[in-house]
Structures are given as C-alpha cells and as structure tokens.
Backbone bond lengths (Angstrom), bond angles and torsions (degrees), N, CA, C in turn:
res aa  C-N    CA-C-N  psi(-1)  N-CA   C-N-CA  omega(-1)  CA-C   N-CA-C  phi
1 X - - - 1.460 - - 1.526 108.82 -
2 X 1.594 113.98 160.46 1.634 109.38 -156.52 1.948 82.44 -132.82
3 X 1.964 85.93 103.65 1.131 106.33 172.93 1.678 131.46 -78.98
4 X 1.476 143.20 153.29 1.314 119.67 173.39 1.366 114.91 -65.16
5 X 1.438 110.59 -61.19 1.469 114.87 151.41 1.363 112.90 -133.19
6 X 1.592 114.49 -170.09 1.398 114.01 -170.84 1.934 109.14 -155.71
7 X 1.210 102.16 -177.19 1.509 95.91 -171.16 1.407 88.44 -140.86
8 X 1.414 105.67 165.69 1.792 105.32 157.54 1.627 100.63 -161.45
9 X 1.267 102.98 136.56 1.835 110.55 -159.65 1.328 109.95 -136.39
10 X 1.488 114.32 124.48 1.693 126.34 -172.49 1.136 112.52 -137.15
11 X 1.715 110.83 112.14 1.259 111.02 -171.31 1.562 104.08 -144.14
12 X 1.412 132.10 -171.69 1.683 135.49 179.73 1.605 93.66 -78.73
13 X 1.205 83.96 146.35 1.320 110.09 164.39 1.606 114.11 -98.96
14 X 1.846 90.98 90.62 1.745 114.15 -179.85 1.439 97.78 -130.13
15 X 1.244 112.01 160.98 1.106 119.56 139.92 1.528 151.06 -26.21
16 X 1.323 87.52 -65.04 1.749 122.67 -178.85 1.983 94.06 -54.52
17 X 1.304 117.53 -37.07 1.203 137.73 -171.46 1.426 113.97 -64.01
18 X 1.443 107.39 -25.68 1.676 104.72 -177.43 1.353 117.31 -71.95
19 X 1.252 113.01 -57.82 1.513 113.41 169.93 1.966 112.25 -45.55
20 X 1.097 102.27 -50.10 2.058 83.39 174.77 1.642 108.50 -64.98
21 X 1.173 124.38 -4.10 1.681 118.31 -163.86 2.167 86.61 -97.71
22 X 1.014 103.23 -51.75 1.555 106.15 -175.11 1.478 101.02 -48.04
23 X 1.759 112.91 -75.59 1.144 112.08 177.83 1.192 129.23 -26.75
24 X 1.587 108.95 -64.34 1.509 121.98 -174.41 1.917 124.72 -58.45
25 X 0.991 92.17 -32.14 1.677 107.19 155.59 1.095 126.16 -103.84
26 X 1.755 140.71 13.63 1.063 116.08 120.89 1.598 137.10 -82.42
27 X 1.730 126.04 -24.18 0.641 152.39 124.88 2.071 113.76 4.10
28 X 1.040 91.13 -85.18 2.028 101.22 153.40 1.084 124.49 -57.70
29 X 1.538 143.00 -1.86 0.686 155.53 125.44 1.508 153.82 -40.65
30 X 1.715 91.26 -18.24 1.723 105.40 -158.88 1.863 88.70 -109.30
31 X 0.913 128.80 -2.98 1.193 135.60 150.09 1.513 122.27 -27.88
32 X 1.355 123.35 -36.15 1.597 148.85 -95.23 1.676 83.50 -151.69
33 X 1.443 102.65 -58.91 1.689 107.16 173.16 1.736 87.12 98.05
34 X 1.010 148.83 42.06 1.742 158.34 -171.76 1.552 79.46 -57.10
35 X 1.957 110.99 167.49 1.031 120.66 147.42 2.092 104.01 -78.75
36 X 1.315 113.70 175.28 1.164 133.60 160.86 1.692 107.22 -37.77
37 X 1.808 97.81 -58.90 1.815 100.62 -175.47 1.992 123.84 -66.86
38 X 1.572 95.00 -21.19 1.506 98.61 -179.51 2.212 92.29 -81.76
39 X 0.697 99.49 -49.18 1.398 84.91 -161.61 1.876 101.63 -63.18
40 X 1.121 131.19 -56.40 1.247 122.87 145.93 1.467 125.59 1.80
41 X 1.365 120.08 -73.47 1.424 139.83 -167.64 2.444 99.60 -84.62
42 X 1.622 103.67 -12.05 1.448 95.21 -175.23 1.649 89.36 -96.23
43 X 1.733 131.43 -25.58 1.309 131.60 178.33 1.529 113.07 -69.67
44 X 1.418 122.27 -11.18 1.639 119.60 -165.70 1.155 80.61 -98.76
45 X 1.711 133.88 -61.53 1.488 125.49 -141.38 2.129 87.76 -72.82
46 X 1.321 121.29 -71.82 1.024 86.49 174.84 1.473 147.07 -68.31
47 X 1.165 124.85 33.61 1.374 147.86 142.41 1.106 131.56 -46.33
48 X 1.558 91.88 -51.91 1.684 113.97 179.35 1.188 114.58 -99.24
49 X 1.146 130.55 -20.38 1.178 119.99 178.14 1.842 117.00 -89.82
50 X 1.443 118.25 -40.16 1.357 114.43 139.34 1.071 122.90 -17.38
51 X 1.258 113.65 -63.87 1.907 126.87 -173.71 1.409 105.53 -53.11
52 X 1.291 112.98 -38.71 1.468 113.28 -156.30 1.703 106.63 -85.59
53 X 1.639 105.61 -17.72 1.440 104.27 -173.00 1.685 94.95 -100.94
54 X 1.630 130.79 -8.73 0.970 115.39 -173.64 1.763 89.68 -85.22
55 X 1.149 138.39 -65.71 1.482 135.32 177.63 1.084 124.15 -54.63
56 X 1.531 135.86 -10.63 1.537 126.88 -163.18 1.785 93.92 -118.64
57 X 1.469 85.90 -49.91 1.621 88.17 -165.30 1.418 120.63 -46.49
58 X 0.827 114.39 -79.84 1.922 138.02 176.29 1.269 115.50 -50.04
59 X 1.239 145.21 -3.14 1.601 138.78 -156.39 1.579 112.81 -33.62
60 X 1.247 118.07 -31.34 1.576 117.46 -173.40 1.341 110.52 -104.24
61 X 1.231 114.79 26.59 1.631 129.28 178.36 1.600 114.89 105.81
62 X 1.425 112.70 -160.11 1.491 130.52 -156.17 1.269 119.79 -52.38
63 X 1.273 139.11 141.21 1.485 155.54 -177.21 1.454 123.05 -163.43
64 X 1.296 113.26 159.25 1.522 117.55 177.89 1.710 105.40 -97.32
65 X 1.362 92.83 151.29 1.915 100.19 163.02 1.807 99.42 -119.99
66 X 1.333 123.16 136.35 1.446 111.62 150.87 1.387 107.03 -120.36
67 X 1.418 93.80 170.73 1.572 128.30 -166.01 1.193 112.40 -106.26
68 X 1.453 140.06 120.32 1.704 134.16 169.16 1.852 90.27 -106.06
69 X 1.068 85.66 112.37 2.041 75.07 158.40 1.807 114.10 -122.62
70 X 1.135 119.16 98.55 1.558 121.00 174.69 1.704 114.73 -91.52
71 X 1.122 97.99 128.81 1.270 99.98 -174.18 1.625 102.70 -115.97
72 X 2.206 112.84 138.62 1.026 105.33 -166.68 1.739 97.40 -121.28
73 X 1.223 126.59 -173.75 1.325 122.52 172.43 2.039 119.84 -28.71
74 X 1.034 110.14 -24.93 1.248 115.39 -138.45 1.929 122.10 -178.24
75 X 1.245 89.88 10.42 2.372 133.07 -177.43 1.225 100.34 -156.43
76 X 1.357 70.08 152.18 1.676 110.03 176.39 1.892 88.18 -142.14
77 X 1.703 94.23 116.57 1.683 98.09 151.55 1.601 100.81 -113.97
78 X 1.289 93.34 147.56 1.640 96.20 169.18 1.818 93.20 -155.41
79 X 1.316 84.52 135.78 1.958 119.99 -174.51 1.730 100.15 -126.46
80 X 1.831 82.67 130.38 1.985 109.95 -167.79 0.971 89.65 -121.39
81 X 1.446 134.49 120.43 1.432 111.00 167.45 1.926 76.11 -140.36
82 X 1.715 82.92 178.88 1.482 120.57 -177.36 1.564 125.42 -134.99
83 X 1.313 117.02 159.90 0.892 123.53 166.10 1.380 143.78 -108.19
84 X 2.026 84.83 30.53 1.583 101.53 -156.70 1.920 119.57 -84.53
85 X 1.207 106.92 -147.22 1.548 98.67 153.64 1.368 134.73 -34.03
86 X 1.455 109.56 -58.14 1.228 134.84 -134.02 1.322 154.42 60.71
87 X 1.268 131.65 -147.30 1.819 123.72 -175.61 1.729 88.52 -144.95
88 X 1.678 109.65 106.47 1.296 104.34 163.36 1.386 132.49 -37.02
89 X 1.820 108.38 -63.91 1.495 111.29 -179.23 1.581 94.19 -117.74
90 X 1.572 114.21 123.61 1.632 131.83 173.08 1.356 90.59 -58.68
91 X 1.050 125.50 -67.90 1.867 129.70 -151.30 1.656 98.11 -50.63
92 X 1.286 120.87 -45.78 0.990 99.83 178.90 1.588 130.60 -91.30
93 X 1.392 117.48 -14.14 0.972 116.85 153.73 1.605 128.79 -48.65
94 X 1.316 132.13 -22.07 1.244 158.45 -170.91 1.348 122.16 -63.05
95 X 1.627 78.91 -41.57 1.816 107.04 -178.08 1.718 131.76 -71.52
96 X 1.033 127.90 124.06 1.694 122.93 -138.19 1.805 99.81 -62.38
97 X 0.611 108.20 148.15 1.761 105.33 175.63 1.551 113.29 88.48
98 X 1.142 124.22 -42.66 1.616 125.71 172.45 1.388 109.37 -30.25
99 X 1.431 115.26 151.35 2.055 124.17 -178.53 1.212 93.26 -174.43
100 X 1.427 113.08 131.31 1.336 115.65 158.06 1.386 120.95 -80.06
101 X 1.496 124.04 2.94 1.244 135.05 176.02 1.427 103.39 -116.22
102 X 1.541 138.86 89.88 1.259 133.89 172.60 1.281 115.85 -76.82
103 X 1.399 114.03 -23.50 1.545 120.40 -152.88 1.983 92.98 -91.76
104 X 1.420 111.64 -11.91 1.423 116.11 -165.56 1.892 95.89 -99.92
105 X 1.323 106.40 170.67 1.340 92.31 -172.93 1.924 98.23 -103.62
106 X 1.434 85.21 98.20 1.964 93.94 -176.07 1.154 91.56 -118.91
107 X 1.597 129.25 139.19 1.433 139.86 133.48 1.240 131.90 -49.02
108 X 1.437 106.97 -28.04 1.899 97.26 161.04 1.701 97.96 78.61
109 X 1.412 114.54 22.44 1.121 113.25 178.76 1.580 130.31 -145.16
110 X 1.407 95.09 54.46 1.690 106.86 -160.55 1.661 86.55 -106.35
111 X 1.173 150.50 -79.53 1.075 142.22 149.36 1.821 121.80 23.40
112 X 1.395 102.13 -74.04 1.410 108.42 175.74 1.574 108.66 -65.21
113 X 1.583 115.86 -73.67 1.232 101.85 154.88 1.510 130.31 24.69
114 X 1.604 102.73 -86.73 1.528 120.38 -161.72 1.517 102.09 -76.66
115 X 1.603 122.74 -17.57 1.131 134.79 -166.49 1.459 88.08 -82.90
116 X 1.296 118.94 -90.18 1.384 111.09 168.48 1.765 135.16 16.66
117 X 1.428 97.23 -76.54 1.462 115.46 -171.70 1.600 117.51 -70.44
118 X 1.708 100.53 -31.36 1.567 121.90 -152.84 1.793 82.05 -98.02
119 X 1.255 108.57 146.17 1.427 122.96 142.21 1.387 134.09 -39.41
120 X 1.627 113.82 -41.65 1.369 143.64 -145.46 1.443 119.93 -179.27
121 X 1.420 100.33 119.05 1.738 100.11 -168.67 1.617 96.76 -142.04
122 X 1.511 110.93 125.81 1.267 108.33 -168.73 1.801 94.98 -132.48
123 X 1.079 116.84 129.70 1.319 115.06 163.38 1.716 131.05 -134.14
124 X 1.653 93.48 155.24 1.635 89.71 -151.62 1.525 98.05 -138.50
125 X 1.309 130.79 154.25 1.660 149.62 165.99 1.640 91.51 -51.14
126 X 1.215 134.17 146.70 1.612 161.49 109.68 1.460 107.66 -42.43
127 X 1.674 85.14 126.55 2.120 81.09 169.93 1.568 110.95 -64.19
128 X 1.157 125.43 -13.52 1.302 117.83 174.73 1.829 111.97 -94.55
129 X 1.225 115.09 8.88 1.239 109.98 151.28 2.088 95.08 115.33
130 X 1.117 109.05 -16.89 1.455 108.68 -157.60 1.688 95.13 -95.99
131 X 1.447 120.48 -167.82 1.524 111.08 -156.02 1.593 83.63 -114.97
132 X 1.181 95.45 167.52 1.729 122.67 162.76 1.545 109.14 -129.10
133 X 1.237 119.15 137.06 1.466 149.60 -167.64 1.743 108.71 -115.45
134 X 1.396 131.90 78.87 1.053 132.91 156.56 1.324 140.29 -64.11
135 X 1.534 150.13 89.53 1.345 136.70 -158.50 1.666 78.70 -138.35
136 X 1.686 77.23 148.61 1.969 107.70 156.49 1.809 103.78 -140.48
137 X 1.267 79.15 136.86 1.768 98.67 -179.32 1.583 96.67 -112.90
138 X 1.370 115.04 99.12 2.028 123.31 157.12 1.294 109.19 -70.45
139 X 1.194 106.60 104.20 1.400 155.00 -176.59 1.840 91.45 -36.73
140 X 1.203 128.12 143.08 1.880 131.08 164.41 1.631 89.40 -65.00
141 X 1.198 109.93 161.52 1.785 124.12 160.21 1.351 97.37 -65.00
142 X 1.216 107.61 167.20 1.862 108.14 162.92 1.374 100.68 -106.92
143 X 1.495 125.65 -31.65 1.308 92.45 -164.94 2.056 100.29 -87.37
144 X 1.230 116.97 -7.99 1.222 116.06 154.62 2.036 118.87 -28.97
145 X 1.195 100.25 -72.42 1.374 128.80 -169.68 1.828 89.06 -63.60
146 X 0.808 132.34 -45.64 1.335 149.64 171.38 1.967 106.77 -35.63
147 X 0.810 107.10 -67.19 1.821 140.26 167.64 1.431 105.22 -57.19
148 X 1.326 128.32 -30.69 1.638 117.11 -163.69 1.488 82.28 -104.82
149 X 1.501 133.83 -44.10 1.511 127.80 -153.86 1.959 87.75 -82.11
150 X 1.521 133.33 -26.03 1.323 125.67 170.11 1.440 113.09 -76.58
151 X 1.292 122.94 -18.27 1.666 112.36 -176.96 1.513 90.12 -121.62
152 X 1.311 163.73 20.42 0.885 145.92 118.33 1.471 106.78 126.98
C-alpha cells in the first residue's frame, strides 16, 4: 500500500515502554490533522495492544515489539507484532473475557478493546511464531468536525 508517510518503531518489550509507544504514534499522527476523539481512540488501541505483548508475549523474559504506522489520506494502519509465544487459536482469543493468565488479575479484554476504538482489527501468527496486531483508524472528515464545533 502507497503510504503518505510512515514510521517503523523497535523497542523492549517493558512496560515503562507503553506510554512512549502510545505517545509516539499518536504524536505521528497529528500530521493527519485527527479530531481530538480519533487520536484518543488510536492511544487506547495501542495501549492495549502494547500491553498485551508486554504480558503475554515474553513470559520467560526479554523481547522486542515493533510498530509500522502508515498513514493514508484519511487512515491510519498501524501493525504491533512480536516475537513472542504467541496465541494458538486468534478466534478465541478475540472473545471478550478470554486470558491466558486466569490466576492473574486480567480482564481478558484487550482484544475487544482495540476492536472497539479501531475501524478494523485483523490478527495473524508471525513466521517466527509471535502475533501481529493489524488496526486502521478512518480518520472523522474535517470539514465534518468543522459543522458540529459551528452548530454546537
């Protein structure tokens, strides 16, 4: 796909790391001219999905997550993937409440979440076994947003 521009971001898979991954792709984002609510709703999904590769991925220690963020006229795709374990069956991971950690206090609901916010959430196996995280966020019109901030 023939992006305006694009980003690509590789860093540890920490914690401490989520907040620069949110920022940093919304941040790349404002390029784009987002309302307030899209960039909002592009900081939660990658929120969660960070989250999900900092706790799921790695269980036996250290790993990377990267970031693709392409931005199109009017989208934002951005792909998280890992090189961690992985998620045997996606479909069911998908499903609201599911955790591979029951005994931990997880909601089992990072998945929906990202579904939620994102337009489009597609997820897929890594040839190296770890997950990939597909989302596109369709951008508000501006001159839409334009019309609601003049009529109130």
């Amino acid at each position: 796909m023939k992006y305006l521009n694009h980003l690509h971001l590789k860093f540890d898979a920490l914690s401490i790391n989520e907040g620069f991954a949110r920022s940093a792709v919304a941040a790349f984002c404002v390029g784009l001219s987002p309302t307030l609510d899209d960039i909002t709703d592009i900081k939660t999904a990658v929120s969660e999905a960070v989250t999900n590769c900092v706790v799921h991925a790695y269980p036996n220690g250290f790993g990377k997550i990267e970031i693709f963020v392409g931005l199109g006229k009017d989208f934002v795709d951005i792909e998280i993937k890992d090189n961690g374990v992985g998620i045997e069956d996606l479909e069911q991971a998908r499903q609201p409440f599911f955790t591979t950690k029951p005994t931990e206090e997880r909601a089992g609901m990072g998945f929906t979440v990202m579904e939620s916010f994102m337009n489009d959430l597609k997820l897929s196996h890594n040839q190296s076994g770890g997950l990939k995280v597909f989302m596109t966020k369709k951008l508000q019109p501006k001159n839409l947003m334009a019309s609601k901030t003049q009529n109130g």
